[in-house]
MIDOSE-1310 file (N, C-alpha, C; in nm, 2 decimals, decimal comma, always signed):
residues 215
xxxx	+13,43/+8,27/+4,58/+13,47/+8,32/+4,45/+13,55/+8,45/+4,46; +13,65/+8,48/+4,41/+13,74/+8,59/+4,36/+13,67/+8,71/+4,32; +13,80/+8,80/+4,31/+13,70/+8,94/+4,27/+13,76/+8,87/+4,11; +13,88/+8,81/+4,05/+13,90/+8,76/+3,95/+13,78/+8,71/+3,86
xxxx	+13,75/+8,62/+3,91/+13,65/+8,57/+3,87/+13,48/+8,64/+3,90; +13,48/+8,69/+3,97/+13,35/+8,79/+3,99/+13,37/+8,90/+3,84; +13,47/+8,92/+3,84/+13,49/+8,99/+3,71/+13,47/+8,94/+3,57; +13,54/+8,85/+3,55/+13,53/+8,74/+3,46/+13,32/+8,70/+3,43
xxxx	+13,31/+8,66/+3,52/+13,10/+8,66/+3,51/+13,03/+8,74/+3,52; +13,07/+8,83/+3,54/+12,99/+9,03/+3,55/+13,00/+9,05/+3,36; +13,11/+9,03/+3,31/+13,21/+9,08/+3,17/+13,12/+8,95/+3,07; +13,14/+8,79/+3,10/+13,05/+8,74/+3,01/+12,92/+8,73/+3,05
xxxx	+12,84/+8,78/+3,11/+12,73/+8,79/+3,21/+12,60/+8,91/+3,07; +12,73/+9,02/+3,07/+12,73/+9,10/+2,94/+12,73/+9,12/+2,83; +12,81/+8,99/+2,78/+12,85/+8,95/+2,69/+12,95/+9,08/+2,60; +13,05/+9,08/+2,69/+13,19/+9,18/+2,63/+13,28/+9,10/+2,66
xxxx	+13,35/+9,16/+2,60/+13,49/+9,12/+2,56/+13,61/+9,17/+2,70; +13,73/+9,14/+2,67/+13,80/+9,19/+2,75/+13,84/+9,34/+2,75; +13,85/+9,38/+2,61/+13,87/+9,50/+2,59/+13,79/+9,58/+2,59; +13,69/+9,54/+2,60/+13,52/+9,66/+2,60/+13,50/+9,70/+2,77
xxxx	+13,53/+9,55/+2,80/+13,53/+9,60/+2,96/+13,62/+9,68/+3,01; +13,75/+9,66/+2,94/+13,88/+9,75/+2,98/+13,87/+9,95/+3,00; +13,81/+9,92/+2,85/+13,73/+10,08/+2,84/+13,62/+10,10/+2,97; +13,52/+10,04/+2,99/+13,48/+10,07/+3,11/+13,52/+10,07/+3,20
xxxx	+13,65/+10,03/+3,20/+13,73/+10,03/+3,35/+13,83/+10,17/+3,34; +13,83/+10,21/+3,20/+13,98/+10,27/+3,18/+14,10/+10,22/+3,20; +14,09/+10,07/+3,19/+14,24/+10,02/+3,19/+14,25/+9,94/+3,07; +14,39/+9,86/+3,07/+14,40/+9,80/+2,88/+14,35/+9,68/+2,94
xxxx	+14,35/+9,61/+2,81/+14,29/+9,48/+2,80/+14,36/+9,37/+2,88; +14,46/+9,44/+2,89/+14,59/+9,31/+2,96/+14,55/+9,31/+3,08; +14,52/+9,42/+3,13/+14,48/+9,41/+3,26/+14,41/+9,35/+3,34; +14,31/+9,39/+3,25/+14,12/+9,30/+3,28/+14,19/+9,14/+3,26
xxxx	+14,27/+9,08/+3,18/+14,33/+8,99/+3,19/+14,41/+8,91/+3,32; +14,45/+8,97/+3,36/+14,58/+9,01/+3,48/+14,46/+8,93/+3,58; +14,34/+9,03/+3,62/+14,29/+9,03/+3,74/+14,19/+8,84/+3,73; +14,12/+8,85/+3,58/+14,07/+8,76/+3,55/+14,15/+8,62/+3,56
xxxx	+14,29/+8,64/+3,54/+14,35/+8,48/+3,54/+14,40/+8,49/+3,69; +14,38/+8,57/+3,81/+14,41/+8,59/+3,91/+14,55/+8,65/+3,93; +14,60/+8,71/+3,84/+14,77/+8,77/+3,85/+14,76/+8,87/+3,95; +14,66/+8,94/+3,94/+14,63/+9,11/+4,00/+14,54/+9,14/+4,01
xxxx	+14,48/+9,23/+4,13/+14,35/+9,24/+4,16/+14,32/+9,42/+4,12; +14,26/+9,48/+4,07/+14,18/+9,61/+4,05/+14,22/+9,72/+4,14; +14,24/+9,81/+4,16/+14,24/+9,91/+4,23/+14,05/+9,91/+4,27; +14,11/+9,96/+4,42/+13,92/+9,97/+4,46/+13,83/+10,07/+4,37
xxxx	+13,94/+10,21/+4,35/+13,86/+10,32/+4,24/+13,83/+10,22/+4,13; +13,90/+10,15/+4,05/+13,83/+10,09/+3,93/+13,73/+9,96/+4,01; +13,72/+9,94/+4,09/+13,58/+9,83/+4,09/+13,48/+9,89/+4,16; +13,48/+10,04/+4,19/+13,32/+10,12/+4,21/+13,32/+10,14/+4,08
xxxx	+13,40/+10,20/+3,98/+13,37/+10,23/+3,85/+13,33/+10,14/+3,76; +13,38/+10,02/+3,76/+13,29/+9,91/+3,74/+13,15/+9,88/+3,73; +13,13/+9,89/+3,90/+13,03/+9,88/+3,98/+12,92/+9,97/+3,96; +12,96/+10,10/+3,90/+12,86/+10,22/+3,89/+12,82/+10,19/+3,72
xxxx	+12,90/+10,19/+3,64/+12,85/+10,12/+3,53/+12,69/+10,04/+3,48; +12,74/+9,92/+3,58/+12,64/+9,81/+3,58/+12,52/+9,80/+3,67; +12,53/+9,97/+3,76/+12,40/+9,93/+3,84/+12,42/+9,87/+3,95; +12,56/+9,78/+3,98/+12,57/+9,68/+4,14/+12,61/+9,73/+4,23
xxxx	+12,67/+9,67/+4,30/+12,74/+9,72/+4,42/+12,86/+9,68/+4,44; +12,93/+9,75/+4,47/+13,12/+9,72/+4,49/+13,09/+9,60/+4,53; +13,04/+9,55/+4,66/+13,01/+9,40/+4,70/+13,01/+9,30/+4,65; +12,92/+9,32/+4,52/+12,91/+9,21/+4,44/+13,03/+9,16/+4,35
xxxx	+13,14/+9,25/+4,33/+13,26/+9,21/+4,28/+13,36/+9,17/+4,35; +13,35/+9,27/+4,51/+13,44/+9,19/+4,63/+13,46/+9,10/+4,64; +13,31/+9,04/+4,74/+13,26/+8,98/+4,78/+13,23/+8,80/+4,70; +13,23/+8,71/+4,76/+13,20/+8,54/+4,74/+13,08/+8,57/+4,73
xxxx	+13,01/+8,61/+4,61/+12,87/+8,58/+4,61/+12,80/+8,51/+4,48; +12,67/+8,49/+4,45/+12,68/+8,36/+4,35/+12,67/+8,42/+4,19; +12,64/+8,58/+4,18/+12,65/+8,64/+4,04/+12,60/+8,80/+4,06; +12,65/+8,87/+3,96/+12,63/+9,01/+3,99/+12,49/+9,03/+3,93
xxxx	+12,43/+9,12/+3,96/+12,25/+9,16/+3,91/+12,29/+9,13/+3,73; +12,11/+9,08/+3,69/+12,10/+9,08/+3,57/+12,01/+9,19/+3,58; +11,95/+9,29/+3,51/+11,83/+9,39/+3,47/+11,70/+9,27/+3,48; +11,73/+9,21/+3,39/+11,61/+9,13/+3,34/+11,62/+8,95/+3,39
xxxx	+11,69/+8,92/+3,51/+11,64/+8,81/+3,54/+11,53/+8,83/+3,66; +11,43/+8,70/+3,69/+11,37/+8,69/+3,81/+11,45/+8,75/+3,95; +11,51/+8,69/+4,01/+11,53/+8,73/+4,15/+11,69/+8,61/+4,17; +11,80/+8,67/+4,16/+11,97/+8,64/+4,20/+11,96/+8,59/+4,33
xxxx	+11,89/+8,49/+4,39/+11,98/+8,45/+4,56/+11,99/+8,55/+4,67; +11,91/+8,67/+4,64/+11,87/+8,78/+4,72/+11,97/+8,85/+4,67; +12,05/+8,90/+4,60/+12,16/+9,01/+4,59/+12,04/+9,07/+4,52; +11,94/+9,04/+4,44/+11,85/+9,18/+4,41/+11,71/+9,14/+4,40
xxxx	+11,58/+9,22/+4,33/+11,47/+9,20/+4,36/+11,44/+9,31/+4,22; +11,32/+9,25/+4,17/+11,26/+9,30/+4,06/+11,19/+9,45/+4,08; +11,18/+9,58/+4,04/+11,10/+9,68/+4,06/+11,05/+9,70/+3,96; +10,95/+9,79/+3,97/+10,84/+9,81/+3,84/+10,91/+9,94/+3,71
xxxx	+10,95/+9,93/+3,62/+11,00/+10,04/+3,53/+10,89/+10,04/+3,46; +10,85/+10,21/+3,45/+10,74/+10,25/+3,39/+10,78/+10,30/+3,23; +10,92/+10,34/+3,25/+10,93/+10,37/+3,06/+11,00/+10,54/+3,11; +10,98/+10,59/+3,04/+11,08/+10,74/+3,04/+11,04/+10,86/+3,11
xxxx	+11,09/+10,96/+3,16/+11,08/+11,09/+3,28/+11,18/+11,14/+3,18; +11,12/+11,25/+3,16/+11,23/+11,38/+3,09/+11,29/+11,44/+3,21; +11,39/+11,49/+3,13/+11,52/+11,54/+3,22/+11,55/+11,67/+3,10; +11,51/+11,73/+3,00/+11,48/+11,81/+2,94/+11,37/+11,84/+2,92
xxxx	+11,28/+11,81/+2,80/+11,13/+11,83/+2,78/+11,05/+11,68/+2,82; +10,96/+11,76/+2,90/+10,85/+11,63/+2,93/+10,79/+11,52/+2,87; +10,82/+11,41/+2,92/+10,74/+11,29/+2,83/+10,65/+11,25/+2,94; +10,53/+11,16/+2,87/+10,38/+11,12/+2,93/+10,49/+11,00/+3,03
xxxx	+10,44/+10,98/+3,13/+10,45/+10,86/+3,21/+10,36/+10,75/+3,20; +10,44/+10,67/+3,17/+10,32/+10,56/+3,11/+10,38/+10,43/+3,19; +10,26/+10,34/+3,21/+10,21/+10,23/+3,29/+10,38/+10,12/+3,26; +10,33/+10,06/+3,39/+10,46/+9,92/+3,39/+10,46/+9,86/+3,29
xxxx	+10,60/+9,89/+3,22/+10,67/+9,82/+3,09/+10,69/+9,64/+3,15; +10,79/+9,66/+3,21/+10,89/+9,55/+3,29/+10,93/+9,58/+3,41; +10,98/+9,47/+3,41/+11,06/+9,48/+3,60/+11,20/+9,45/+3,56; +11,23/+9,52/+3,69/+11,43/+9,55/+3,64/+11,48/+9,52/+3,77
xxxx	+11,58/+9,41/+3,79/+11,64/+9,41/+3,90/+11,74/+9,51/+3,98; +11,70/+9,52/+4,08/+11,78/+9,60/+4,17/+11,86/+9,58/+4,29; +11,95/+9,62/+4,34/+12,01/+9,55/+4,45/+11,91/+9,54/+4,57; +11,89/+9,42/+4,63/+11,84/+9,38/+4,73/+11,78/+9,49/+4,84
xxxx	+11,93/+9,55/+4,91/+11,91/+9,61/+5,00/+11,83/+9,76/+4,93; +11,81/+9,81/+4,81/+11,79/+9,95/+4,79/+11,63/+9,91/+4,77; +11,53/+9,76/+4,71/+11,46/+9,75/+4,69/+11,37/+9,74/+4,87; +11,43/+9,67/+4,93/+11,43/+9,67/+5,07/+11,39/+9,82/+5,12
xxxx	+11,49/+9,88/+5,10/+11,44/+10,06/+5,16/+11,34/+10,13/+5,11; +11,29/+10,09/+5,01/+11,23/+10,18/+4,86/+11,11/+10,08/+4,85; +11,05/+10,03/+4,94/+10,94/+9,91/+4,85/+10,84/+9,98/+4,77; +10,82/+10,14/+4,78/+10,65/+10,13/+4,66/+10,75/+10,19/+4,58
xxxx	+10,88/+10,25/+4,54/+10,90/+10,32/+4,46/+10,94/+10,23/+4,32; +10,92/+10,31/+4,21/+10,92/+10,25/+4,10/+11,03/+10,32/+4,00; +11,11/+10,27/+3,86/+11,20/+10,30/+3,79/+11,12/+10,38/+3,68; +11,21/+10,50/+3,67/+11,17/+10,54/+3,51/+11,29/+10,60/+3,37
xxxx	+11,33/+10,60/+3,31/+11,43/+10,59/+3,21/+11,43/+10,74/+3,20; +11,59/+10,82/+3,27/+11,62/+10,95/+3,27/+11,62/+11,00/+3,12; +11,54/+11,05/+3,03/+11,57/+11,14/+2,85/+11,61/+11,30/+2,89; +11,74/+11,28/+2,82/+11,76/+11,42/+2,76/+11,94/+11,50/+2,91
xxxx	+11,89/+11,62/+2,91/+12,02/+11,66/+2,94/+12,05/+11,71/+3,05; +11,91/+11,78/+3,06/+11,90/+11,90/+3,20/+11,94/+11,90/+3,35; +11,93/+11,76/+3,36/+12,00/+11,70/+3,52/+12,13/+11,61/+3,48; +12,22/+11,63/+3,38/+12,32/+11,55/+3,36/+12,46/+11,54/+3,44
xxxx	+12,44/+11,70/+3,49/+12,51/+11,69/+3,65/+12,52/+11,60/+3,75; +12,41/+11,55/+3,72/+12,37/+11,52/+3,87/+12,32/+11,38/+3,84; +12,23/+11,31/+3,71/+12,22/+11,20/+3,69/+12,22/+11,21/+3,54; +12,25/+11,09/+3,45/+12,31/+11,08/+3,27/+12,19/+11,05/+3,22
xxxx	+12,20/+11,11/+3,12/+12,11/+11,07/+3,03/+12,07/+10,93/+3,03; +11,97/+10,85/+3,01/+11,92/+10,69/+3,00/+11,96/+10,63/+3,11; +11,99/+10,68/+3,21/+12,02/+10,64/+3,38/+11,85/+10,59/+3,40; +11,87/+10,49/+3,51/+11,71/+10,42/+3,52/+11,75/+10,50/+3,67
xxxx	+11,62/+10,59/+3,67/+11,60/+10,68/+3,82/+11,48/+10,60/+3,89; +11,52/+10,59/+4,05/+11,42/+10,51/+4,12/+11,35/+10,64/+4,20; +11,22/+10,63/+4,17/+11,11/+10,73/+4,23/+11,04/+10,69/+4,30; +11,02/+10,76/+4,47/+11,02/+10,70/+4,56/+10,85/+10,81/+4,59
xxxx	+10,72/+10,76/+4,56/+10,63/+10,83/+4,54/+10,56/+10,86/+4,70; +10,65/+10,78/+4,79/+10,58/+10,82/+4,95/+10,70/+10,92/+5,04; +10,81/+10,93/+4,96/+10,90/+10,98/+5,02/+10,90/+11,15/+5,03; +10,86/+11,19/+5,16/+10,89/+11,37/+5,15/+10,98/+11,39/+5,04
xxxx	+10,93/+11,52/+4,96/+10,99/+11,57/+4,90/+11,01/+11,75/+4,96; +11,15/+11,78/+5,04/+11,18/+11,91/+5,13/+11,25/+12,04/+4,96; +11,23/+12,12/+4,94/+11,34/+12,23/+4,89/+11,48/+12,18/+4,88; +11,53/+12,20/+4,72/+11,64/+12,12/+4,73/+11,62/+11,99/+4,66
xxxx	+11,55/+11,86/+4,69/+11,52/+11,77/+4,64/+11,50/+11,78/+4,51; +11,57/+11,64/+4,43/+11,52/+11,60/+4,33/+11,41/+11,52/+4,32; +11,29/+11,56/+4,23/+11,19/+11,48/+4,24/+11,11/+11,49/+4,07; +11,08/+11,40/+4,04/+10,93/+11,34/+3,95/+10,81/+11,48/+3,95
xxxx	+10,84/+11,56/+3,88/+10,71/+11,65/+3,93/+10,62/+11,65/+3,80; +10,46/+11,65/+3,79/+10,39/+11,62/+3,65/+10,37/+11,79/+3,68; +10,34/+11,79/+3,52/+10,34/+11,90/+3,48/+10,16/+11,93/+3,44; +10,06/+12,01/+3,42/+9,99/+11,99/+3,38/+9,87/+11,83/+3,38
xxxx	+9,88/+11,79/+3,49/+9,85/+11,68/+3,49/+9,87/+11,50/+3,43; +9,95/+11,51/+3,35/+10,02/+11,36/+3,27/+10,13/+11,41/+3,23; +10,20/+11,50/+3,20/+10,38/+11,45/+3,19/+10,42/+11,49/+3,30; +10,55/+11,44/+3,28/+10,66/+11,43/+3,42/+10,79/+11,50/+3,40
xxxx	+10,86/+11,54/+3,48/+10,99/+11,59/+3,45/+11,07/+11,59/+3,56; +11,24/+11,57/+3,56/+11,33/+11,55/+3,67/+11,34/+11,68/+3,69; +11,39/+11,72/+3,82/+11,43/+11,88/+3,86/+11,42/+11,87/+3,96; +11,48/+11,92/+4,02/+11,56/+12,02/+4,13/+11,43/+12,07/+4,16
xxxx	+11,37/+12,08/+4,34/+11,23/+12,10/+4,31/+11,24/+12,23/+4,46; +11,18/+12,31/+4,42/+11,16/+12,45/+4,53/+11,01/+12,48/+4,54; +10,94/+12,54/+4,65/+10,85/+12,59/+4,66/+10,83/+12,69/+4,78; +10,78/+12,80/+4,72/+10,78/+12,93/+4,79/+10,60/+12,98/+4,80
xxxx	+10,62/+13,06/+4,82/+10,50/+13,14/+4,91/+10,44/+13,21/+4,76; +10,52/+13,25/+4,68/+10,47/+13,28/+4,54/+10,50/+13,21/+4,45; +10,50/+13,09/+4,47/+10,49/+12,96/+4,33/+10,60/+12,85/+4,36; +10,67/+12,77/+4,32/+10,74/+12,67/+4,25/+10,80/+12,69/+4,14
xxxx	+10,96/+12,62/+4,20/+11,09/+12,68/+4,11/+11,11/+12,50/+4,07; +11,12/+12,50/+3,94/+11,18/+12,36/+3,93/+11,31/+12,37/+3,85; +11,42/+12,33/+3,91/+11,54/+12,40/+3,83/+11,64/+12,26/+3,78; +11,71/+12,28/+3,66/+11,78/+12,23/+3,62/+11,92/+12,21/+3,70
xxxx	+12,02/+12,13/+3,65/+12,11/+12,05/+3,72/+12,18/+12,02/+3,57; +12,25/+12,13/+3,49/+12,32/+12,09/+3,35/+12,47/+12,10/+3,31; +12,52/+12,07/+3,25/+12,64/+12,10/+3,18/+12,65/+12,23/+3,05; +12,48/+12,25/+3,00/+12,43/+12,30/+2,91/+12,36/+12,43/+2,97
xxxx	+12,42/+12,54/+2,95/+12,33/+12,66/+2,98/+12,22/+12,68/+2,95; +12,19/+12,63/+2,80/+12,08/+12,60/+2,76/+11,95/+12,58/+2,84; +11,94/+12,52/+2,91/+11,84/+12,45/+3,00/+11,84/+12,54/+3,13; +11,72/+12,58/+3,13/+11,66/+12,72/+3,22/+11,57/+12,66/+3,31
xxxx	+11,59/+12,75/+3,42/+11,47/+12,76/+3,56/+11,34/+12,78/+3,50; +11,25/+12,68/+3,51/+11,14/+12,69/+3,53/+11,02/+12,79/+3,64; +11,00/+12,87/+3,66/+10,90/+12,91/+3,73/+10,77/+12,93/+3,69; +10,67/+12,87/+3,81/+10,56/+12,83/+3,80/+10,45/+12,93/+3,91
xxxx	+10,41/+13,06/+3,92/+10,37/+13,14/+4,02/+10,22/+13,06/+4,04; +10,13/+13,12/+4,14/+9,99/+13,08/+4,14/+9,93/+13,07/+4,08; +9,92/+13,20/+3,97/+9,81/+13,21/+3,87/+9,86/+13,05/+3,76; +9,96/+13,07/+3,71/+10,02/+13,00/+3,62/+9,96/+12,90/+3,66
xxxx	+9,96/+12,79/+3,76/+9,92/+12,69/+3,79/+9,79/+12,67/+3,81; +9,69/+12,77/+3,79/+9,54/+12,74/+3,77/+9,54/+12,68/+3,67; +9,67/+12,72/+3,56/+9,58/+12,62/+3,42/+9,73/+12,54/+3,38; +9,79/+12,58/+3,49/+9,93/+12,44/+3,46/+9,95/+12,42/+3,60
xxxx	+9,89/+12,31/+3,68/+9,88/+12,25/+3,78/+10,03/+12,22/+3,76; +10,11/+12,18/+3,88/+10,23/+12,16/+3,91/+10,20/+12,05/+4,01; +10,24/+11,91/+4,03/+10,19/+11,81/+4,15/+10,31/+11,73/+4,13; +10,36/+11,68/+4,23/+10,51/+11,60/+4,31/+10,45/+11,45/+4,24
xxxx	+10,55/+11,35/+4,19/+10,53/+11,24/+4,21/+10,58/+11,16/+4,25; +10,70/+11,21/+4,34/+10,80/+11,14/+4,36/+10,92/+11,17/+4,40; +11,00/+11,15/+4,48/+11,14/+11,21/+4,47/+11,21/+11,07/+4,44; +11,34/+11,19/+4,38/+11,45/+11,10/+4,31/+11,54/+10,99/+4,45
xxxx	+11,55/+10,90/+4,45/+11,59/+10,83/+4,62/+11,73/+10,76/+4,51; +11,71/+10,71/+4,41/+11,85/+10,65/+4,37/+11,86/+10,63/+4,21; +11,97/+10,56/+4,16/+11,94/+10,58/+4,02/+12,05/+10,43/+4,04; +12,06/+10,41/+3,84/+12,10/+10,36/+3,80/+12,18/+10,34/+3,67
xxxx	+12,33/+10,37/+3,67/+12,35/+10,40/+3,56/+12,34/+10,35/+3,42; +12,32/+10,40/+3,29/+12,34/+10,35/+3,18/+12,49/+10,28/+3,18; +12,43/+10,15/+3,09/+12,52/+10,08/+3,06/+12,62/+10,10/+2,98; +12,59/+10,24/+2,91/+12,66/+10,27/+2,77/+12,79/+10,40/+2,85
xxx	+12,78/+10,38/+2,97/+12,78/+10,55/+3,04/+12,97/+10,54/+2,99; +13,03/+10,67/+2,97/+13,18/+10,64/+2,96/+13,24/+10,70/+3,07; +13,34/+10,67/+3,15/+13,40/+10,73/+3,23/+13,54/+10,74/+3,17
């Protein structure tokens, strides 16, 4: 199969148009045209940007393979494998983490590296730098989490929040990653944490972008 046509079934896969896709690509419609009737093939930069879009992998558009990931099918011919999505992780103010919604397909090989970790739906702004708002973040709950790391950390025992995660000899720094000055360092000293327990659930190992994402 073509990247022509790998394109072509990624686009109605989605059910968009030529020109919806084009905006995701940043090129015109003619184009997405071009590549689809086999005239011309993509610049590599537009088929990662593609690719980052929908969550796949450049591969899957390169590459002779039998269809690009669906979210919500069973299991593609091994190009991916179902993980557990629990529902939403604030990335501004904290929401409850709550039990397996659904399972969401992921590329093969990342489910392969990552087997206990699970998906949670990035809200809000605070790490927008670094991952988008409604990005599906894979949290990897056996994975060291070193200074520096992004990680899942609950707050007071049941919410969770994304951040940038530190810890020192007088408390834990959990810091933002924003475009928005707004959104401040957290610090958490000893005492503080007698009655606001601070506990790791995870570090951040990969994500997945919103579908809606604009480049």
């Amino acid at each position: 199969m073509t990247i022509g046509k790998n394109i072509k079934k990624l686009r109605q896969l989605h059910n968009l148009s030529q020109k919806e896709l084009a905006e995701i690509a940043g090129v015109s419609d003619k184009a997405v045209s071009t590549w689809e009737n086999e005239i011309k093939e993509p610049r590599m930069g537009v088929i990662q940007k593609i690719a980052d879009h929908f969550g796949i992998l450049k591969s899957d558009i390169i590459e002779d393979k039998v269809t690009p990931i669906n979210r919500n099918a069973p299991q593609l011919d091994g190009l991916s494998k179902p993980m557990p999505f629990l529902g939403s992780i604030a990335a501004g103010l904290p929401l409850e983490m709550v039990t397996v919604k659904e399972w969401i397909n992921v590329p093969s090989e990342i489910a392969d590296k990552f087997p206990n970790a699970f998906l949670v739906k990035v809200v809000g702004e605070s790490m927008n730098k670094l991952v988008p708002s409604d990005a599906l973040a894979l949290i990897d709950p056996t994975a060291e989490v070193n200074n520096g790391d992004v990680a899942a950390v609950a707050i007071n025992g049941h919410d969770a929040t994304l951040k940038r995660f530190y810890k020192f000899q007088d408390g834990i720094t959990l810091e933002p990653e924003s475009y928005d000055p707004a959104h401040k360092t957290q610090f958490y000293d000893k005492k503080s944490q007698e009655y606001t327990p601070v506990h790791i659930k995870g570090k951040l190992v990969w994500y997945m972008a919103p579908l809606d994402v604009k480049f």
